[in-house]
SEDREN-655198 format. One record per residue (C-alpha): residue in three letters; x, y, z. Coordinates in steps of 0.05 Angstrom, whole numbers, plus 5000, padded with zeros to 4 digits. Example, Ala and Ser with C-alpha at 12.3 -4.5 7.8 and 13.67 -1.06 7.14 Angstrom:
2
ALA524649105156/SER527349795143/
***
This chain:
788
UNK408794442884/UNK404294262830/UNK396594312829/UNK395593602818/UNK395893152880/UNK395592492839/UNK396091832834/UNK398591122830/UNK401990502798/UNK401689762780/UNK405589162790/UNK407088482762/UNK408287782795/UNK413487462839/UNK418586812828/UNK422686302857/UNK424285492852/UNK420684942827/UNK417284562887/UNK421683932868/UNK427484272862/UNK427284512947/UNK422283932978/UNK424783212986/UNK421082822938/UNK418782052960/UNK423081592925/UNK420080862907/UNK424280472861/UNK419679812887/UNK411879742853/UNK406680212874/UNK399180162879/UNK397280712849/UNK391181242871/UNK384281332834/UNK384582072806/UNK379382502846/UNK374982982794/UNK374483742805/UNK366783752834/UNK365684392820/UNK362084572751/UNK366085012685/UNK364785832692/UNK367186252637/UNK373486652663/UNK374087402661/UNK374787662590/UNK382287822572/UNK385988362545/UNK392588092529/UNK394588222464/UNK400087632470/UNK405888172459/UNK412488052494/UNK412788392558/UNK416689092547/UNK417489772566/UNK414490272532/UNK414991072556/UNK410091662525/UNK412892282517/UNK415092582576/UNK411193302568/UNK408793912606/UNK401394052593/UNK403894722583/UNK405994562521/UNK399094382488/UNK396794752439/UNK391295372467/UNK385495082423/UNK385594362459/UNK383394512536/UNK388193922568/UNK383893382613/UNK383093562685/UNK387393012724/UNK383293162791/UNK377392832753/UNK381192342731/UNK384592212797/UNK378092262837/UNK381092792883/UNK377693312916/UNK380694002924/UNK383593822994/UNK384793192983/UNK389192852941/UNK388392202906/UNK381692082948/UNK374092052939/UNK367891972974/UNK364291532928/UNK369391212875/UNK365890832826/UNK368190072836/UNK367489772765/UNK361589072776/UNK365988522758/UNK371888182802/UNK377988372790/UNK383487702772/UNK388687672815/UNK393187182768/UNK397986552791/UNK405886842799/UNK411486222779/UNK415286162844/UNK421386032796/UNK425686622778/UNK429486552708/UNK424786132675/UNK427185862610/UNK424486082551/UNK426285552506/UNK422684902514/UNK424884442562/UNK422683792598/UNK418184072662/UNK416884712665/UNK419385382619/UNK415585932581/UNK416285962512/UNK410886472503/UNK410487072551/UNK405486932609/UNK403886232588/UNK407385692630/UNK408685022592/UNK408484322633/UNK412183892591/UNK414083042599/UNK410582512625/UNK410582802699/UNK412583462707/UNK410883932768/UNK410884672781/UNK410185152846/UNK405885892838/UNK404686342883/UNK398386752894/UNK397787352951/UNK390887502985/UNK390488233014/UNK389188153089/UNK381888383101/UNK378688123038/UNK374187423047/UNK378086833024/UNK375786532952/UNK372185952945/UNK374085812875/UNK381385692834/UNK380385912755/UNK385585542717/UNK386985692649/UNK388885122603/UNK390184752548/UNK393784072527/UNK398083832464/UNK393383352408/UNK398382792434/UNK396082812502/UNK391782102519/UNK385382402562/UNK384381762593/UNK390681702631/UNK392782382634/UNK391282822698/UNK393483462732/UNK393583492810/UNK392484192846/UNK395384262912/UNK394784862952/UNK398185113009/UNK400084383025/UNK392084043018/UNK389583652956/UNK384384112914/UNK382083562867/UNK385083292799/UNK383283602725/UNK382883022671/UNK387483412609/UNK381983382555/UNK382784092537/UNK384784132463/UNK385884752416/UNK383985442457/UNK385385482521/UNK378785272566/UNK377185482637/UNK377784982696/UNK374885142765/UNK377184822831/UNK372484902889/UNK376385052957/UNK377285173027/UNK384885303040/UNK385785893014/UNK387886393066/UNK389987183066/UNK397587273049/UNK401586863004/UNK399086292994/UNK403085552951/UNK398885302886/UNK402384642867/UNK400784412793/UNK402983652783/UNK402083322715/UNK401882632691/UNK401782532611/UNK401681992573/UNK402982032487/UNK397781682447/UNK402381332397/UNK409181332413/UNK413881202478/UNK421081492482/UNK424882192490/UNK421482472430/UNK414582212458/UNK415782592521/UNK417183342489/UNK410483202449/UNK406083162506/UNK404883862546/UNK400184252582/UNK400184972585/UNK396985522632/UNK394586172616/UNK397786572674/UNK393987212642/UNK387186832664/UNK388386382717/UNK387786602791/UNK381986842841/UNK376787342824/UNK376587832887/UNK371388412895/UNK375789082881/UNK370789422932/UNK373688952991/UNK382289122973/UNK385089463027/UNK388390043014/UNK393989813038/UNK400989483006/UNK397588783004/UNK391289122964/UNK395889552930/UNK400488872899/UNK393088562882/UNK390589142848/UNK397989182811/UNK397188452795/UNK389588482775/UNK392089062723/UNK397888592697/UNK393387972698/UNK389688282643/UNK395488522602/UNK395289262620/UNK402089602632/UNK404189912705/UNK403790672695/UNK408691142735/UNK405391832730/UNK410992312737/UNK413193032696/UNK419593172667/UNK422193452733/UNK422892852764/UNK429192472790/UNK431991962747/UNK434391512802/UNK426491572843/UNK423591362777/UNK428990732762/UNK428190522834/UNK420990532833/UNK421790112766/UNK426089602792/UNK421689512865/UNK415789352819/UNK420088872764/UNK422588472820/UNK416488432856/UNK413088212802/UNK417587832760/UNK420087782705/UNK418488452660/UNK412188772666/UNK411489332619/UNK412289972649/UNK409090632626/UNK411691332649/UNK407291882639/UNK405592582647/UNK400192922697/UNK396793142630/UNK396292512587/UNK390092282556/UNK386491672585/UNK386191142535/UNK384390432548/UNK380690232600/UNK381890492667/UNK387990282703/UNK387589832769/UNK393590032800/UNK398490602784/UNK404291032820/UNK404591722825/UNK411192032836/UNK409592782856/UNK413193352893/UNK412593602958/UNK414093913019/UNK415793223045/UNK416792573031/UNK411492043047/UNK407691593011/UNK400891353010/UNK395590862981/UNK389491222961/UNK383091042912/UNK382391252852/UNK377491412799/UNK374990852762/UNK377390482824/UNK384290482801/UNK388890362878/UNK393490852873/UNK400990892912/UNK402391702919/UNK409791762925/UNK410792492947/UNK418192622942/UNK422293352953/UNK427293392897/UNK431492752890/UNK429592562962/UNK423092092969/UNK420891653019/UNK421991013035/UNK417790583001/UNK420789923028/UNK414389733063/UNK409889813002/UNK414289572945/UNK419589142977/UNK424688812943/UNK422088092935/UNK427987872897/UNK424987082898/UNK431586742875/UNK437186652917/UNK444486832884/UNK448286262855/UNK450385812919/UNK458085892919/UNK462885252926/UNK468485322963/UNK474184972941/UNK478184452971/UNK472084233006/UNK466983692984/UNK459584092979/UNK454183622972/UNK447783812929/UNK443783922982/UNK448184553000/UNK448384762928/UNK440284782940/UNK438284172901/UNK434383632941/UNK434082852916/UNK432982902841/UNK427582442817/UNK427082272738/UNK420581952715/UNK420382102636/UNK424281882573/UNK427882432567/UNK430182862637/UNK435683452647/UNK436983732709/UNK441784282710/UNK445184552784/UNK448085132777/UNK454485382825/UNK460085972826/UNK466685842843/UNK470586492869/UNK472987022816/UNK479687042835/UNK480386262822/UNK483585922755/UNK485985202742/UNK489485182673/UNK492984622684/UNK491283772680/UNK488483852753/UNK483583372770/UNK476483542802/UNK470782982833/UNK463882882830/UNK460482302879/UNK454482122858/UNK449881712893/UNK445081372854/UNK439780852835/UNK434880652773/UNK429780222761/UNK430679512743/UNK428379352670/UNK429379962642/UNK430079922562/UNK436279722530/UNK440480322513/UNK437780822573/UNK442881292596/UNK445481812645/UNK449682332628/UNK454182712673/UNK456083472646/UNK460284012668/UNK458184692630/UNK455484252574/UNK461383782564/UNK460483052585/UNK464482772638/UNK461982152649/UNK456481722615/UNK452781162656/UNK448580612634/UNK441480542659/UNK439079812627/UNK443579412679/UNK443879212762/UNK437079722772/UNK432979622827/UNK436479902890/UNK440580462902/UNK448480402886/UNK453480502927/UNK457281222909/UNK461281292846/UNK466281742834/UNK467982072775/UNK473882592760/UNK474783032717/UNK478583602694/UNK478684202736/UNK479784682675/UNK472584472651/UNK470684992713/UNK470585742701/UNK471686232753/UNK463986482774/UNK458186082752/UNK458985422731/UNK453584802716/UNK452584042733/UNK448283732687/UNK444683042697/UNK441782852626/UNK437382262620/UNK435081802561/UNK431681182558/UNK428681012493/UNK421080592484/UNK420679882493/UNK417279862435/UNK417980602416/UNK411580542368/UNK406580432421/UNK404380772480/UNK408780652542/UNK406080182597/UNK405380452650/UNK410080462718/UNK409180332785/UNK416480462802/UNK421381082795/UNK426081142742/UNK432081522773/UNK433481802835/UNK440082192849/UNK440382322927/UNK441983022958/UNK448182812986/UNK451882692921/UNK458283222920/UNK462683582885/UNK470083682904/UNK474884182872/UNK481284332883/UNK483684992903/UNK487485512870/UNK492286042882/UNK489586742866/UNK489186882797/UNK485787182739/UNK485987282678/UNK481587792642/UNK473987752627/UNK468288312628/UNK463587762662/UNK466587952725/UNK464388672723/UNK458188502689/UNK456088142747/UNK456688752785/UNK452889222746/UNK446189452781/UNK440589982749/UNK443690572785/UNK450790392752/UNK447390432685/UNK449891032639/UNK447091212566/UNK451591842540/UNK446092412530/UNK439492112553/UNK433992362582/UNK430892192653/UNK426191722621/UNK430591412575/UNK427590762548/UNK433890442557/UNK434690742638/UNK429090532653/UNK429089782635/UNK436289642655/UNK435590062712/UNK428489562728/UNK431988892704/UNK439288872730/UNK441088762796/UNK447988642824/UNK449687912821/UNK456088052870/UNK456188512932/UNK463388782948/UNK467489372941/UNK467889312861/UNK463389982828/UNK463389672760/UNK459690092699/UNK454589932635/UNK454790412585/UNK450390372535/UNK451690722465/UNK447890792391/UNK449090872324/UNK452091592333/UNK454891502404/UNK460090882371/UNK465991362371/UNK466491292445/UNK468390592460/UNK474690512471/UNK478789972435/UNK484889842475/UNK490289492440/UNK486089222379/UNK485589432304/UNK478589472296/UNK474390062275/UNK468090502287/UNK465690202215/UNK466989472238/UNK463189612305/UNK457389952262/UNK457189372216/UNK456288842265/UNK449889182298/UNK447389642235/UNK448589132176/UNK443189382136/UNK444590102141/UNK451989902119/UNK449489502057/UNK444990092043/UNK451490562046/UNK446791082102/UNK453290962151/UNK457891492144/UNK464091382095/UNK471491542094/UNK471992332080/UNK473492472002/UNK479692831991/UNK479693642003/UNK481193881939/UNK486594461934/UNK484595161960/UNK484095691901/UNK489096311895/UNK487296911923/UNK489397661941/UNK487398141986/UNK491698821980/UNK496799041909/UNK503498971936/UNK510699311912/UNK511699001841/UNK505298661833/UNK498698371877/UNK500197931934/UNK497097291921/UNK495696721958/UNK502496231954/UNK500595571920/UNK499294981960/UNK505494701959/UNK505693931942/UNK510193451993/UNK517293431989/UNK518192781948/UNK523592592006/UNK519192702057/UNK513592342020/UNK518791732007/UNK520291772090/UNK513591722107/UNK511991072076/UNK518690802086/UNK516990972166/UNK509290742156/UNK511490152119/UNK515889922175/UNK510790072218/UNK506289582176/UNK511688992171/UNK513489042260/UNK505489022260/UNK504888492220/UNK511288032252/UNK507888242323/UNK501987882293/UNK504587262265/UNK509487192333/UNK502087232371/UNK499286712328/UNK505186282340/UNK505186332416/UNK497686362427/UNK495685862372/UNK488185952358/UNK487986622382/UNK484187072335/UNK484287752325/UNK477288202341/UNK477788482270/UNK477687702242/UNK472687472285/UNK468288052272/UNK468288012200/UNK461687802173/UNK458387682234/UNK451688162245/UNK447588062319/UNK442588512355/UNK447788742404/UNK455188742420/UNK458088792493/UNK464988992489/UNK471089052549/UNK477589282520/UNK481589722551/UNK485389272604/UNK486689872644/UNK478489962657/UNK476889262667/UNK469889362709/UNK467889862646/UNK463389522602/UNK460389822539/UNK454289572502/UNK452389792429/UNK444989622419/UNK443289602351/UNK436289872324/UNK431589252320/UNK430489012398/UNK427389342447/UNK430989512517/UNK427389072565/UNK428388472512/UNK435588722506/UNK436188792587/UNK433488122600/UNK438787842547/UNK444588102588/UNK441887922653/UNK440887162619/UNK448087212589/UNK451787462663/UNK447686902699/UNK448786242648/UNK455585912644/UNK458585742585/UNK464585292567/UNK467785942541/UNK470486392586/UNK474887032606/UNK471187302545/UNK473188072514/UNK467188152470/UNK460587772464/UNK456287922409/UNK447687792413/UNK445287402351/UNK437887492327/UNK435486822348/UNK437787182418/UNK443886632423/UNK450986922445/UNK457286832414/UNK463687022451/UNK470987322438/UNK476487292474/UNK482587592472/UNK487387042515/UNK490487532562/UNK495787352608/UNK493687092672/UNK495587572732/UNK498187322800/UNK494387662862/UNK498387362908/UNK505887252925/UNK509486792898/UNK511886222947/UNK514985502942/UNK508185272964/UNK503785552901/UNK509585552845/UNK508484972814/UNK500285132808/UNK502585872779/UNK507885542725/UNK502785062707/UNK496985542685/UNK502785952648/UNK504885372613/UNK497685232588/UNK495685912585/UNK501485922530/UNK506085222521/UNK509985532464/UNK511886112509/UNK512285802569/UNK517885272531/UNK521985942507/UNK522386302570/UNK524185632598/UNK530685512545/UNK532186302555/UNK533086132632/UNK536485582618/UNK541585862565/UNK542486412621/UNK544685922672/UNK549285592625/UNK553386302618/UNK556286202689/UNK557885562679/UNK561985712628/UNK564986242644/UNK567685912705/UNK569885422657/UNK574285842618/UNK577286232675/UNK579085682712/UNK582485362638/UNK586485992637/UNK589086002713/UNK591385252699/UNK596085342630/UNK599085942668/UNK601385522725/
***
């Protein structure tokens, strides 16, 4: 067991749902009086100075190496000093000294899969800095007290507001844990500027911060109007300010210290040596990503690295031992540290202190054949109130479920708008992005409609996760001129709206997104890496199994010189075209390898004289021309059945494209590839040399989780403005079940669409074939009747 008895870790912040997305909203579509804003008594204090450097979260590992190793000359650091540990006892100290200032415990989204492009309500487009966007848009954060510590008295909020942003109506409402903290006026221009909010109601735990804006544009009125108007938080420096000397050590003090170190943009460190079990370190990873959120950078480190930067606030050591346990202790510098004493691949169980807070619920599932309202798909009434709204409700439909055919499906929506609304104001009604129905807004508003259906086709739907999207526009009345304001709601969708889709028999056809969803950290595999493996660790930290069943599905990621072993099933293509869609530039540059040059022809040679002469070396003896003329005649055959295989393929699958043709001149980040039908849950990644493997991790786990109107894809390929574009090869749908009289005519209908052309030739074949009885009976019975 090593000398050093260590140290600790550091965490990041949790997620889950927007607050209007799970509470009931009040719906008014009648006029309102509204309520005089309430001002923030408490006076401006400048906020604790920050450290962020602004950098995309990501996962960066030093060397993993043995202090041994150091050169004589340098005397490597003592880590007992730096751990604060006495002889006897590990990880502890009589008098640690507690740095003066408060340490900020910063505001968690309670939204998991926040998205990063800009949207109407709430997204982050910048890492740790959550935007607010339209004329009312709210957002729920979280923020955990350690029990034992005195409540704050004060809320720091970071923020700032776009130019187009009209002070004098524009307002942001703080709620916490359910009370009214007191209004901000948005005034805050430029740089971020500190806000305070005096209060009572915080309390030890978890507790709800509720951000509500209202925004009004200075010139303009309409959808454009209502992206131009934002406010944004500095998650990095808003929060409490606790006293480090009061955190308990404890798993509540130890998630306040972890969040105190990420609040101020310092990375988790896992202190472990070389020794150490992959799978400890990846699961002590992934307890800290998902109890965080979203990626915090992770560090792992040796016992003998040298301190740089300021001193940690929380950190992990993973150490051996005679036993497992594990233990919060103090550190120096007042770092809280969690010791994780493990024996070999065996550590404790570490449930208690870093459990696994995934926020986000999986994807509700709809059962089909039975109407599911939105309420049980998790969406509460829907209430619009800007010029330009989306609402998107995601759902998964079974995996072994396909509709090919001109089934219909139903939506019931249950509805109302306000009454004047401006001519042209629409809803529209998506299913994974293509409209189904489009609804006019400027007409009979005022109450709440009686429920509309609308159907549409059931092939629109995708086996796994699928989306309903409710898009709203209403343009300014007049769009050059500030909108007036409203004292009634402009849409409300209720809760018990539903969906209704028909069932299926079983069937599938093929497509990698089913065993993607599968793949967790410990089902990661990179050919030849290390313990600490960049790539290990973040996957192992970011992915978690979408589906729980029997399926063991596998990731395996692979690199410039690891191509070789993807396998290619049936296709044409090439290690060179795999290597030029991830490495273009080292293709142009001609630094990929190249077709071998011809071996030229050995030279004679002799070893011993022989009877009449020296024994030489016989020539190299040139082909036989025959057997030369047989081998193209063979290849060339082989070439032309190739080639008609082809051009039969394109005529029975029309639009169907080969990998090699859709490949060509395309270049991405990343390709994820699933080719060999006889390995289906075997998925193979190739990341190429430019993105780093948390940003390449969260890609995937943002690709398996968003539907797409594409689907039962082969190969997907990640594009540098981090967009995917998909392959697929238009496999033959398999039947999982028997065939009967009652699903036949489902199963010949998603054969026929699956392939029409072929589906019309088997059809004639069958019929030619039952012709051939017929006339043979014909004839023999011709012959028995001239005979008598």
């Amino acid at each position: 067991m090593k000398a050093v008895r260590a140290f600790a870790i550091a965490l990041l912040m949790p997620s889950g749902a927007f607050a209007q997305d799970t509470d009931n909203p009040t719906i008014q579509l009648a006029p309102m009086t509204p309520s005089a804003p309430v001002s923030p008594s408490a006076p401006q204090t400048a906020s604790e100075a920050s450290e962020d450097t602004g950098e995309a979260p990501r996962i960066d590992l030093a060397p993993m190496t043995a202090g041994e190793g150091q050169p004589a000359a340098v005397a490597p650091p003592e880590p007992l000093d730096r751990d604060g540990a006495g002889p006897g006892l590990p990880g502890e100290t009589a008098a640690a000294s507690l740095p003066p200032e408060g340490w900020l415990v910063a505001l968690s989204p309670s939204a998991q899969n926040i998205p990063t492009e800009v949207r109407i309500g709430g997204s982050m487009p910048t890492p740790r800095v959550f935007r607010l966007s339209g004329e009312e848009a709210d957002a729920a954060f979280s923020l955990t007290l350690p029990e034992g510590a005195p409540p704050p008295t004060e809320l720091r909020l970071s923020l700032r507001s776009s130019v187009n942003v009209l002070p004098d109506t524009s307002t942001l409402a703080v709620q916490i844990n359910g009370t009214d903290a007191g209004v901000i006026t948005l005034d805050g221009f430029g740089d971020f500027s500190e806000k305070v909010i005096e209060t009572t109601a915080l309390v030890p735990g978890v507790n709800s911060i509720t951000l509500r804006a209202v925004q009004a544009h200075r010139i303009f009125c309409g959808p454009d109007a209502s992206f131009a108007v934002w406010t944004e938080v500095d998650l990095g420096n808003s929060g409490i300010l606790i006293d480090p000397a009061t955190i308990p050590l404890n798993a509540d003090g130890f998630l306040a210290a972890m969040k105190a170190q990420v609040a101020r943009g310092g990375a988790v460190e896992i202190v472990a040596d070389e020794t150490t079990d992959a799978g400890l370190i990846r699961e002590v990873a992934s307890r800290v990503t998902h109890l965080l959120g979203g990626a915090p950078r992770l560090e792992v480190i040796p016992f003998y690295a040298m301190q740089s930067g300021p001193e940690a606030r929380a950190r992990i050591a993973l150490i051996s031992a005679d036993e497992p346990r594990a233990s919060v202790r103090r550190g120096a510098g007042g770092a809280v540290v969690l010791q994780v004493e493990h024996v070999g691949d065996t550590g404790p169980d570490i449930s208690a202190m870093l459990p696994d807070s995934l926020n986000a619920p999986n994807v509700p599932m709809l059962a089909p054949g039975e109407v599911t309202t939105l309420q049980a798909l998790g969406s509460a009434d829907i209430l619009a109130n800007t010029h330009y709204f989306r609402r998107d409700i995601d759902f998964r439909l079974p995996d072994d479920w396909l509709l090919l055919a001109s089934q219909k499906a139903e939506f019931n929506i249950h509805y109302g708008f306000s009454a004047g609304l401006a001519q042209g104001a629409l809803l529209l009604v998506k299913i994974n992005g293509e409209t189904i129905r489009l609804l006019p807004l400027d007409r009979d508003g005022g109450e709440i409609l009686p429920p509309l259906s609308i159907s549409f086709r059931a092939n629109l739907l995708n086996p796994g996760i699928n989306t309903l999207t409710l898009e709203m526009t209403v343009p300014g009345d007049p769009p050059d001129l500030p909108c007036t304001p409203r004292t009634t709601d402009m849409l409300v969708v209720l809760a018990d709206s539903n969906l209704n889709v028909p069932p299926s028999p079983k069937m599938q056809q093929a497509d990698m997104l089913r065993g993607l969803s599968r793949v967790g950290g410990a089902s990661v595999v990179v050919p030849n890496a290390s313990a600490s493996s960049s790539a290990l660790l973040a996957f192992g930290a970011l992915l978690q199994p979408l589906v729980a069943d029997d399926v063991t599905a596998q990731l395996n990621i692979v690199s410039l010189d690891t191509v070789g072993l993807v396998p290619t099933g049936q296709t044409e293509v090439t290690r060179r075209m795999l290597q030029d869609a991830v490495y273009p530039s080292l293709a142009s540059s001609g630094a990929l390898p190249s077709v071998a040059e011809p071996v030229p022809a050995s030279p004679g040679f002799r070893l011993a004289p022989a009877a009449g002469g020296q024994a030489a070396s016989p020539a190299p003896a040139a082909p036989a021309p025959a057997s030369a003329a047989a081998d193209r005649a063979l290849g060339g055959a082989g070439s032309w059945v190739s080639q008609k295989l082809a051009e039969l393929r394109a005529f029975m699958l029309p639009g169907a494209v080969s990998l090699e043709e859709w490949l060509e001149g395309k270049s991405g980040e990343a390709l994820l590839l699933q080719l060999d039908p006889d390995t289906p849950n075997d998925i193979w990644l190739i990341a190429g040399p430019n993105i780093a493997m948390t940003d390449l991790a969260r890609q995937v786990d943002t690709f398996r989780r968003s539907a797409r109107s594409d689907t039962h894809v082969q190969a997907a390929l990640l594009q540098a403005d981090r967009t995917w574009i998909t392959w697929s090869e238009m496999r033959r749908p398999e039947l999982l079940e028997p065939l009967s009289l009652r699903n036949m005519r489902t199963v010949l209908g998603n054969y026929a669409s699956w392939s029409p052309l072929t589906f019309t030739a088997l059809t004639l074949i069958l019929a030619l074939l039952s012709i051939i009885p017929a006339l043979l009976f014909v004839l023999m019975t011709r012959r028995s009747g001239s005979r008598t």
